[in-house]
Structure formats: C-alpha cells, structure tokens
DOTOR-476196 format. One record per residue (C-alpha): residue in three letters; x, y, z. Coordinates in steps of 0.05 Angstrom, whole numbers. Layout:
! residues N
    r       X       Y       Z
  ALA       X       Y       Z
...
! end
This chain:
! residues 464
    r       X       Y       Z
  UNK    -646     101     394
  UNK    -670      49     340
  UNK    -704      85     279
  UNK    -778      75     262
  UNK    -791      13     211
  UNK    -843      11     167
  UNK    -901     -44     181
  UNK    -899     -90     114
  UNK    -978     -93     112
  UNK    -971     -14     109
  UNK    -926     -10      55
  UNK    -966     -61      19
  UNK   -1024      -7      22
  UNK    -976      42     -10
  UNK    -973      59     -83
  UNK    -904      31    -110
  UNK    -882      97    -129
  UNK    -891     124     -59
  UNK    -857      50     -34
  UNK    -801      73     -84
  UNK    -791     135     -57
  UNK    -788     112      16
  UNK    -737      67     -10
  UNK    -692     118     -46
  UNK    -700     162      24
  UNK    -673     104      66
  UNK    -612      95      24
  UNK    -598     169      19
  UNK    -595     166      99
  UNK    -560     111      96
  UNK    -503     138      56
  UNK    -508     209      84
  UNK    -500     171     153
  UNK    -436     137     125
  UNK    -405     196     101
  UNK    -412     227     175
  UNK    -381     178     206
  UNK    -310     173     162
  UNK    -247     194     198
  UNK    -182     167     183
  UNK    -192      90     205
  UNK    -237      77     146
  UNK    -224     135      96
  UNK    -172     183      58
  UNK    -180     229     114
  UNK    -125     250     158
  UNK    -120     240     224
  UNK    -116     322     236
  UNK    -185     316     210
  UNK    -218     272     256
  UNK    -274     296     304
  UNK    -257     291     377
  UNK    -300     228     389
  UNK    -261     184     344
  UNK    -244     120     377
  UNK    -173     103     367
  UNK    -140      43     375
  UNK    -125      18     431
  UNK     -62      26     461
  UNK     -13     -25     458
  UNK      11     -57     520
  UNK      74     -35     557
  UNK     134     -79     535
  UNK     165     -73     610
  UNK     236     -46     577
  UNK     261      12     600
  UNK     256      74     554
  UNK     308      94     501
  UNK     362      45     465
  UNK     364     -23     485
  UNK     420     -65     504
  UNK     443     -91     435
  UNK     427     -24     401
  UNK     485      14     360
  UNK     504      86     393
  UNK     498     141     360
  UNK     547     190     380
  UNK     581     261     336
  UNK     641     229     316
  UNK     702     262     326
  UNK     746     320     281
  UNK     812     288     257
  UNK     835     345     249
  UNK     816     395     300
  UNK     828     483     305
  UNK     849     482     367
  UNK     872     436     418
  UNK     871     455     494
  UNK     912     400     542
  UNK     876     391     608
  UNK     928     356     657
  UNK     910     345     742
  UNK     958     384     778
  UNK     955     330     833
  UNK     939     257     853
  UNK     854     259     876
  UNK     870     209     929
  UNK     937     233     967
  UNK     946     299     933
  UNK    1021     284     907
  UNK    1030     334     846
  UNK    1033     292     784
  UNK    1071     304     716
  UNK    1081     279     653
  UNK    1029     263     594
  UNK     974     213     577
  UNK     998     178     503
  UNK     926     167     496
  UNK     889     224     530
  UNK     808     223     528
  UNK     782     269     476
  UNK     733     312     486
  UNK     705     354     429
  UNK     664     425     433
  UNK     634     451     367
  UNK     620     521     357
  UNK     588     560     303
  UNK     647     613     285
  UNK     624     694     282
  UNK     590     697     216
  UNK     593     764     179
  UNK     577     759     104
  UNK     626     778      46
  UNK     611     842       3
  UNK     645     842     -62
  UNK     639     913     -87
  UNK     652     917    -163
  UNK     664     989    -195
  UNK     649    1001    -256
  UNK     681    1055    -280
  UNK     656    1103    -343
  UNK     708    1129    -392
  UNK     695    1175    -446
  UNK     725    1163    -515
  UNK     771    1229    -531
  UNK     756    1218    -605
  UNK     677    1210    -608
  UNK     663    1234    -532
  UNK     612    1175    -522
  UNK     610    1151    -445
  UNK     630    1075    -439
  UNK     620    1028    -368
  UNK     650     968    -360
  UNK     606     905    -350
  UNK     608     859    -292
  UNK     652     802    -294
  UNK     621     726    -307
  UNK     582     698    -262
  UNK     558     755    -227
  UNK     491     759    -223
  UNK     444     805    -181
  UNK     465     821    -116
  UNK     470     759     -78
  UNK     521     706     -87
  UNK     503     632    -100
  UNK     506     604     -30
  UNK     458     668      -6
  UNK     410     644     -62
  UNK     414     575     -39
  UNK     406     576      35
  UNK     341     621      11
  UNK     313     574     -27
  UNK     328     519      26
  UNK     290     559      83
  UNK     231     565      39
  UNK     234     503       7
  UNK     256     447      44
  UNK     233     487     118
  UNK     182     509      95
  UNK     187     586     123
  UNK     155     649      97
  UNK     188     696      57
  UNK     190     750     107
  UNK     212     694     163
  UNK     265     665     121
  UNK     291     744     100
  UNK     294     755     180
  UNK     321     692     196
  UNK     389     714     143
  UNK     381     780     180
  UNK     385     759     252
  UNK     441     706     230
  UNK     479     736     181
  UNK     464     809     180
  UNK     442     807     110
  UNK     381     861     100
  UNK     331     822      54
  UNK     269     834      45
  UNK     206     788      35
  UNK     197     811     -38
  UNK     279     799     -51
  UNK     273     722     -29
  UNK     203     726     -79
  UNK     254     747    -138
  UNK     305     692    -110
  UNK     252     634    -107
  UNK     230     648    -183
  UNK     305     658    -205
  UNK     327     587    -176
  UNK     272     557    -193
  UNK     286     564    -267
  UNK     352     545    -263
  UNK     331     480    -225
  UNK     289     471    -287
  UNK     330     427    -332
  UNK     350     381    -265
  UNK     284     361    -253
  UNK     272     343    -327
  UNK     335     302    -321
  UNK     301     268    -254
  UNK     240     257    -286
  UNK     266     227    -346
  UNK     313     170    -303
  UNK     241     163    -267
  UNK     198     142    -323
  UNK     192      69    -336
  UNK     212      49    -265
  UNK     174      20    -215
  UNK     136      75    -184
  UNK      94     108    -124
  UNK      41     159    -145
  UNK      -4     195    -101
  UNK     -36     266    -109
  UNK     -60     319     -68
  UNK     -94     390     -68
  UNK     -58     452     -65
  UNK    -116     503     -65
  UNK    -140     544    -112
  UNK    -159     488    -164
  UNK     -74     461    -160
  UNK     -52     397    -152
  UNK      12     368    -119
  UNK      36     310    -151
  UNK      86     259    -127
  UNK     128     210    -176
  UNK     174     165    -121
  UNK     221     115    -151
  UNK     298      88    -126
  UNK     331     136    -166
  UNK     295     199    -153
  UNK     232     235    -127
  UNK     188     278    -173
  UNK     133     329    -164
  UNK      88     368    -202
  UNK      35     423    -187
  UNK     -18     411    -240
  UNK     -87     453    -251
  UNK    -123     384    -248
  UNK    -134     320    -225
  UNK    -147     280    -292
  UNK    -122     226    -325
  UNK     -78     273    -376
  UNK     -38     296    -322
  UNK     -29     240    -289
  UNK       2     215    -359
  UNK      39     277    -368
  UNK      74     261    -298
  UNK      97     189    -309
  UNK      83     170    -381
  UNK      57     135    -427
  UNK      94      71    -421
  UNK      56      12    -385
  UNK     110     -26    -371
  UNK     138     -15    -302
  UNK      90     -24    -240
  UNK      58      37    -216
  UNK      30      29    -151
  UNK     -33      81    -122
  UNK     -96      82     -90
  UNK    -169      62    -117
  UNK    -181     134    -146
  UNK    -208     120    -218
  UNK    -161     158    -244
  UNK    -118     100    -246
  UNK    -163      48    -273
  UNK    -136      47    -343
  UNK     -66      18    -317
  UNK     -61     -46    -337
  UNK     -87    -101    -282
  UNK     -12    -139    -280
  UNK      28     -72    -279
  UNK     -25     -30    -227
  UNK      -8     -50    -153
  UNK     -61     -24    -104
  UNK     -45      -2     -42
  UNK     -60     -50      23
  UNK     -64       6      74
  UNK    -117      44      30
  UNK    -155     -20      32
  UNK    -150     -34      96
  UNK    -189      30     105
  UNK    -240       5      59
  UNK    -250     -66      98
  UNK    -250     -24     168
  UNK    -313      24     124
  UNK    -341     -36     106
  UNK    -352     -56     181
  UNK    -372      10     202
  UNK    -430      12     156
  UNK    -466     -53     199
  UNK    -512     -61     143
  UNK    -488    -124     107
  UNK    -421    -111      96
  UNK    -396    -126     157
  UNK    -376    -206     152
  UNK    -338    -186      88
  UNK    -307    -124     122
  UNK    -284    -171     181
  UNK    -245    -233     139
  UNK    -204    -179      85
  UNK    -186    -144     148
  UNK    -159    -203     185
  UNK    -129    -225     118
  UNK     -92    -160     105
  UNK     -61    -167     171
  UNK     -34    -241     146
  UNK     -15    -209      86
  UNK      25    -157     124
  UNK      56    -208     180
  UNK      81    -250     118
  UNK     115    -192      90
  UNK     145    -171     147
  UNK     179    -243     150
  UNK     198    -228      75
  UNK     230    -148      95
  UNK     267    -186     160
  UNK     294    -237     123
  UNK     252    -300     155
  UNK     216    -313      88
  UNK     246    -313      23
  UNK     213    -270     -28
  UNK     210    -335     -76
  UNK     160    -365     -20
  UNK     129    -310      -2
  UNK     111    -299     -76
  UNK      91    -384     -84
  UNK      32    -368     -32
  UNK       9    -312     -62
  UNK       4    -352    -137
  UNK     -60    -357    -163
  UNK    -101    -415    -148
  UNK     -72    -415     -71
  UNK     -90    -410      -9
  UNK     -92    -343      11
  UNK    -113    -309     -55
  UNK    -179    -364     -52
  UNK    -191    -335      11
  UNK    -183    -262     -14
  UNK    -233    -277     -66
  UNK    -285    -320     -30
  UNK    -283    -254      16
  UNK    -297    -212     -36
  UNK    -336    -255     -74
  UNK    -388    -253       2
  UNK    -382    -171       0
  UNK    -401    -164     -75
  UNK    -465    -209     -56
  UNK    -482    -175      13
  UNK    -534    -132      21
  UNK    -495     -55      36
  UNK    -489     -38     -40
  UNK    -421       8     -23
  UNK    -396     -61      -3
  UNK    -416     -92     -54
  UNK    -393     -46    -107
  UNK    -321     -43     -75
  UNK    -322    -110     -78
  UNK    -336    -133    -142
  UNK    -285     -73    -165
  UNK    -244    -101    -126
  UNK    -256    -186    -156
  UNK    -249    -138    -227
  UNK    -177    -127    -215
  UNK    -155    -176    -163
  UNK     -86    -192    -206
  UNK     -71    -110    -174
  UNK     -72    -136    -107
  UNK     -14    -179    -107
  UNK      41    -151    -168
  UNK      82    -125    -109
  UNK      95    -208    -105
  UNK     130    -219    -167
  UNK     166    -149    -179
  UNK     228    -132    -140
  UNK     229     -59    -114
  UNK     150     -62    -111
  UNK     113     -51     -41
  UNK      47     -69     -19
  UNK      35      -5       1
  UNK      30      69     -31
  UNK      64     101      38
  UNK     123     128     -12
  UNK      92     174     -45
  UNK      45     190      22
  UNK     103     214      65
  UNK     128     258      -2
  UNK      69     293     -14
  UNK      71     304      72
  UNK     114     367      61
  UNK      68     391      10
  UNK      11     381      54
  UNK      41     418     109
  UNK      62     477      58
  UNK      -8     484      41
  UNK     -44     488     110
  UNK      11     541     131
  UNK       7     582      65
  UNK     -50     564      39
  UNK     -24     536     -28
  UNK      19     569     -90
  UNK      -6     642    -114
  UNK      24     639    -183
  UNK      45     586    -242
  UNK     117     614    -224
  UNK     113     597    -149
  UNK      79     532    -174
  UNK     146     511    -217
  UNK     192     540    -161
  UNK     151     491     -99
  UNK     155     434    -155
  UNK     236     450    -170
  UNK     257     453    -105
  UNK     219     400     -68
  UNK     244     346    -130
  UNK     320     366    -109
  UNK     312     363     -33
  UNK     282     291     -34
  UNK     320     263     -88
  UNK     388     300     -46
  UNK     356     266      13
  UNK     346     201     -22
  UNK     414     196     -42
  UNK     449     224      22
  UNK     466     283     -10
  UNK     484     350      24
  UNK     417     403      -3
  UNK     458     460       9
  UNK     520     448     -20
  UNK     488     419     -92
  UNK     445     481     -91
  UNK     497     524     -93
  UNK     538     483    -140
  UNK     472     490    -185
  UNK     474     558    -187
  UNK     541     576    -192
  UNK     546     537    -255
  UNK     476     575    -280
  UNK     512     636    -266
  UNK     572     619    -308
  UNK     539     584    -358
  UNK     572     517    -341
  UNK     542     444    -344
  UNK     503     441    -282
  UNK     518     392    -234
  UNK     481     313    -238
  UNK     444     286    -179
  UNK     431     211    -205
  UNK     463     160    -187
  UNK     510     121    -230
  UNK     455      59    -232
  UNK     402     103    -265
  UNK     444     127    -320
  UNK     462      47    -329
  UNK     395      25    -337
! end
C-alpha cells in the first residue's frame, strides 16, 4: 500500500512553517522506517538477530560432487604412536579360502591403533606440619609449607579450571562438576571463583608482554559490549591476540589498547571512534561496507544507483584479491590497479561522488564520509600483512560474544581482568599452535615458585 502524497497546490496553501513540519515528519518516517528494516545484510547486526522474514541469499547451486573430500584432497587421519603400551599380535589360525592352518609372521603387519583414556584418579599430597615446642622458652613452632605450594590445588588442577571456564566457556558450577564426574575432585563453584581470580593475576605480566610485541604492528580492532556498561576489546596482530574489558567505548580506551603511535595500519569499521587515525595508516573494512552499499539499496529513496555500482565494485575488489591470496595475481599488480588515478579507484569515486549528490541524505552523508577518506579504502594495497577486511578481530571477539549471551557479561573488575587474561593466552596459544593446557600450567608453576614465567612470542616478535 502506497502512502498518501501531498497535492503541491495544497501545500502551496500551507504556511511554510506547517510545510516545514510536514517535511521534518516525512524524514523522521523515513529514517524510523530504515532502522526497522536492518538485519545483518545491511547493518552491524548479527544474523542471531534477524527477524524471521529476512530474505537471505539465495542458495548457491549444487556443484554435482559428491559430499565430503574430493579426489585430490589430503587425508586426515590420527597418526600413529611410535612407540606404543602395549602391543597385541593378531595372526589367522587358517588359510580363508582352503582352511590349511597357517604359521609364521607378517615383517610388515597392518597396524591398527586403539586409544584409550587410562583410569584417572587425582594425586593428594598431604603435607604435615608438625608443631614443636621450644624446651627453653615453651613457645609452639609449625613448620611452613615447602615452595611452591600454594592453596590446595596443584598447578595443572588450576589450569584445566581456568581452561573450562575460559577457553569453553562453562560455568563455574559446570566446570567444578565436570572435575568431579572426571576426576573425582570435590570443587565447588565458589573454589573455581577463587581459582579464576588467582590465575588471572598471575597471567597478568604475560599479557603486558603480548600487548607490548602488539603495539606498532599492523593491526585488527573491533569492540563489543559486555553488559553492564563493559566493553570487550580485541587487538589481533601476527604475533599475538589481545583483549581488554573497558568501562567505555571512547576514544581514550581505544588509545589505551593499542597506542599512541600512528605508524602501523590499524584496520576497523566506520565507528567514529576511529576517525582520528590517520587516512594512509586507517584501513576500513570492505565487508562493513558492503553492508552499507546493500543499506543504501534498501532505503529505495535515491540511494539506490549508488548502492548498486559500490556493491558490484566490492565484489571486483574481492575477486581480484582472491587472485592475489591464490597466487594468480601478484600483489605488485594487484596494488598497480588500485593506484590512484586508475581505473577502479575512478570508478569507486565517481560512485560515491553519485551517492553524496543523490537525494536519500543517509546516502549521501556515507558517501561523502566516505570521498573524505577514500586513501582508507585501499592501504591494505600497499602494506604486507594488511587485509581488506576487519574479520580478525570479528571471529576474536566471537567467544566473547558467546560468553556474554550465556552469562550475561563479567560481574566484577576482577572477573573483567581474569576473561581479558585468559582469552589473550588461549588465542595467542592457538595462534601459534601452542598446547593451552600445558603453558598454563607451566605459568603457574613458575608463579608458584617464584620463577621467570614462561614466553609465548615467537622468536620474530622479539626480532622486530
């Protein structure tokens, strides 16, 4: 159902202030129409958000290959123990076809490998500490528990805690009956509380350390809310993965996170948080835009012609980089078309340059934001280890995301520092290949003993 339009001869008759007004009503609806109609095609929203008459795309169609691996495609099988516990020799007693016994052995026999988790009971170290009295003064004297002792669980029980919680993301009273029914360890839901905040200030100093290598690299940032006025923040780079939980959103924390030096590309979205980045050091994010070009359609009010060519555009963009990530197109070329003064970047702006003049003013004010810092859309060109995209620090701040809706965000500035610890160790141990578990516990075994604790970087970040 079309709306109602206004006769000009009527609004002729009406007093420019009422004319005005009519005006100001139609663009309210206008926008208030716009915001109802965002889902995750053309907006930051997730796709757990949409309402159920979202259109998706359209399915791709059917390739005609069978499903799983095809024929050219590695296998992935559990390679074998060198070095087995037991070895079991399964000879036939007779021939399958005529039934004559058989003898002797296979020199290369097929292997065949079971695993099995072993009967896990835990180890209780019971320390006495025995009370002597002084036959000269009488005075009553214990004896104080060795080094390295500290509390009553060892280092590998306080590590596979603060993995379950922190990298699995279970509750405290899950995680305590998950040790329980595994280990027959009685915990309780407030002893895996003391656990999270003790490991989380040891893991203190290594996140400094990862934060420091990060700074002045190139760099995914994104941010997202925790509840109750927190924010998760996510610093990605090649040599390790940062986050912070910050009480705001601002500019100051954002500088708190990665600096003050304006040197190394950052890459984000369009929140104006970001704006004061330099143009030549800020790249912007080409799926975030695309969301913008596919709102700019949407809208049907001007925008739409503009919308339409930066969306077909972006998918050039993206097709020529996939050439460059395959190896079909050397980054050199890749990074002579997107010069200024070529092709494609005169098409970008003439695009832009027909949204800023259109007649949907949300258009036209992404637009000419957009012609304001046009040298941001294409520094992922000229900068190795740069992306056109800001999915990095997306998929990071996924965990966080999922933390949230299942706890409903961090209820104290101590489980704030322990979600930020933990989560900066398990994807930079991730990014590296390393095992969580077993760097956890060397972490806090040398906390305990008042050792060094153990580095996570690799040997190129400490070069640089």
């Amino acid at each position: 159902m079309e709306a109602p339009t206004l006769p000009p001869e009527l609004l002729a008759d009406l007093p420019p202030a009422v004319v005005a007004y009519i005006r100001w009503l139609e663009a309210r609806v206008a926008d208030l129409e716009a915001r109802l109609n965002q889902n995750s095609t053309n907006s930051s929203q997730p796709p757990s958000a949409d309402p159920p008459g979202v259109k998706r795309a359209p399915p791709k169609p059917k390739s005609g290959k069978a499903a799983g691996g095809q024929p050219g495609h590695p296998r992935h099988e559990r390679a074998l123990v060198g070095r087995p516990d037991a070895v079991c020799d399964c000879k036939p007693a007779a021939c399958r076809r005529c039934a004559r016994p058989l003898t002797g052995d296979d020199p290369e026999p097929r292997r065949h490998q079971v695993t099995e988790l072993p009967p896990v009971t835990p180890v209780v170290t019971e320390y006495r500490r025995h009370r002597l009295t002084c036959p000269g003064c009488g005075a009553t004297t214990c004896a104080d528990l060795p080094a390295g002792v500290a509390g009553q669980d060892g280092p590998r029980l306080r590590a596979a805690c603060a993995l379950l919680t922190g990298a699995f993301r279970l509750s405290k009273a899950k995680a305590a009956r998950l040790l329980g029914d595994l280990f027959d360890i009685p915990l309780s839901a407030g002893q895996v509380c003391a656990t999270e905040a003790a490991v989380g200030a040891q893991l203190g100093p290594v996140t400094d350390a990862l934060l420091a290598a990060a700074r002045g690299r190139p760099a995914n940032v994104d941010e997202t809310g925790m509840g109750r006025g927190k924010w998760l923040w996510a610093l990605v780079t090649a040599v390790a993965t940062v986050f912070r939980i910050a009480a705001g959103r601002s500019r100051t924390v954002f500088t708190d996170l990665v600096g003050a030096d304006h040197r190394r590309v950052v890459t984000t979205d369009r929140y104006a948080v970001y704006d004061h980045l330099p143009a030549w050091r800020h790249q912007l994010c080409w799926a975030h835009l695309r969301r913008d070009f596919q709102a700019m359609i949407d809208r049907s009010n001007g925008g739409t012609a503009a919308g339409t060519a930066l969306l077909a555009l972006s998918d050039e963009l993206f097709a020529l980089w996939k050439r460059v990530r395959d190896g079909t197109l050397t980054r050199a070329r890749f990074g002579g078309k997107m010069h200024a003064g070529r092709d494609f970047r005169v098409r970008v702006r003439a695009a832009l340059a027909r949204g800023a003049e259109g007649g949907c003013a949300k258009t036209a004010a992404t637009c000419r934001a957009l012609l304001d810092r046009e040298v941001s859309l294409f520094v992922f060109a000229f900068h190795a280890g740069v992306e056109p995209t800001n999915n990095a620090a997306e998929r990071a701040v996924r965990h966080g995301v999922l933390w949230r809706k299942q706890s409903g965000g961090p209820k104290s500035a101590a489980g704030a520092a322990y979600l930020a610890h933990i989560w900066s160790v398990v994807e930079t141990c991730r990014q590296h290949r390393r095992n969580v578990w077993a760097y956890l516990t060397a972490c806090i075994d040398a906390a305990d003993h008042g050792r060094p604790l153990p580095g996570l970087l690799p040997p190129e970040a400490h070069a640089a």
